[in-house]
N, C-alpha and C positions, 0 to 999 in steps of 0.2 A: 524520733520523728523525722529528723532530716535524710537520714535515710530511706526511711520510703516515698520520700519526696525529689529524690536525688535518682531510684530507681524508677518511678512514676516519671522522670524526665526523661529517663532515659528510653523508654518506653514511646513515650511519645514523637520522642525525636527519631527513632526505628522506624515506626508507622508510618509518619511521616514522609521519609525515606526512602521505603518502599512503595509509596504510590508515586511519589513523585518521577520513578525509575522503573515503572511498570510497564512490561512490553504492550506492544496493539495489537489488540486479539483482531485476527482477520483468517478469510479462507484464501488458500491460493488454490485455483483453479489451474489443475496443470495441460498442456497442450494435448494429454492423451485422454483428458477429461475426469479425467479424478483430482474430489475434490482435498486437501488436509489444509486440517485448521488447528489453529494456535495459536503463541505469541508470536507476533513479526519483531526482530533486531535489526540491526543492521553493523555491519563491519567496514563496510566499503567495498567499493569495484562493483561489478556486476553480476554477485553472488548476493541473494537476500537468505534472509536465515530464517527459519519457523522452528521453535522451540527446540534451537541449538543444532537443528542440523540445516548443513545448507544447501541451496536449491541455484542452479546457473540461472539467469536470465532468461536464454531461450528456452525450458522448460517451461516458463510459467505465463498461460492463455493471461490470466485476469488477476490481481489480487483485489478481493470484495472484503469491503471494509463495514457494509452492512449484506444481512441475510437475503437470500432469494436472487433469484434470475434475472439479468436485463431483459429489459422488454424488446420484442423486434425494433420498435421503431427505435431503440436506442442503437441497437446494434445495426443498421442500416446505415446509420451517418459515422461508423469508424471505417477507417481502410479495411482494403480486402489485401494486403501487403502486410511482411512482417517486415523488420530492418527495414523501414521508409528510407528512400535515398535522401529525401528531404529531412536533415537530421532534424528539427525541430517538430517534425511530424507525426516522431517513431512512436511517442503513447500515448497514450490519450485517457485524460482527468475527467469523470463525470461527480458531480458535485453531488449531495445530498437534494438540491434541489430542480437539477437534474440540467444544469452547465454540463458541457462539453467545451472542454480545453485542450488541444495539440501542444503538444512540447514534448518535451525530453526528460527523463528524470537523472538530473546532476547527483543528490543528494538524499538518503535521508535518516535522519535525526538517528541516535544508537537505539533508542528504544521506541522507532516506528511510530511518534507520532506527527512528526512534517514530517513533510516531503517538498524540497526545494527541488524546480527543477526548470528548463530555458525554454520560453514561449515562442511560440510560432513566430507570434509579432516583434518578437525582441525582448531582451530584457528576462532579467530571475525573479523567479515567484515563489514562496512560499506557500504551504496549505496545510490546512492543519488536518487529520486522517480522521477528526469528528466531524469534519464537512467532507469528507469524502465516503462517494457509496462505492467508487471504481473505479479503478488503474489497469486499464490495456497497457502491457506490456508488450504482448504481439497478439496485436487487432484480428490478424487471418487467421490465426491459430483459437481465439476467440470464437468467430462468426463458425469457424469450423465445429469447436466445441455446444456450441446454441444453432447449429443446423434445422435443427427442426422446429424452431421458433418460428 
């Protein structure tokens, strides 16, 4: 009996394991407007990764962390600039409850789900990618992509 209670641990502690280490499913919306979806990693620099292959930075319009289109009036209030010379300007966070935040993204988590990154206002912020509906990575490349919004 201790064995399958030994196996039955062990089980559980796998499962466990696994969710706790389970990438963030999101779309990235690339600047030539195709969308692929997966799991978001991350490694570092300015390469983000979607189910192990990885994608530069300036490729990628938006990462949506939930389904569907911003609405015009969202996309009105991001830059019509990509590479903002105003470094803390360069992305822009819209929140689930639909905050818009300027900053930078410094950081995030290996299995995408914060995102630490440097506020307009000053200072690092954490978020966590269940409050996030969307990450302008390059805003112009964005508004270009939802043109016809």
């Amino acid at each position: 009996m201790s064995m399958i209670r030994r196996i039955l641990a062990a089980m559980v502690v796998t499962a466990c394991t696994s969710v706790a280490f389970a990438a963030q499913p999101v779309t990235f919306v690339l600047r030539n407007g195709e969308r692929v979806s997966g799991e978001l990693t991350y490694k570092g620099g300015t390469t983000y990764t979607l189910n192990g292959t990885d994608y530069p930075s300036d490729n990628i319009a938006m990462i949506a962390f939930t389904p569907g289109d911003p609405s015009a009036a969202e996309l009105q209030q991001i830059p019509t600039v990509d590479n903002n010379p105003s470094e803390h300007e360069r992305h822009i966070f819209v929140t689930r409850d639909g905050q818009i935040i300027f900053g930078k993204i410094y950081h995030i988590s290996p299995d995408g789900s914060v995102i630490t990154f440097d506020r307009r206002e000053g200072g690092r912020q954490d978020l966590s990618a269940n409050n996030l509906a969307r990450v302008y990575v390059n805003p112009a490349g964005a508004r270009s992509v939802y043109a016809s919004l």
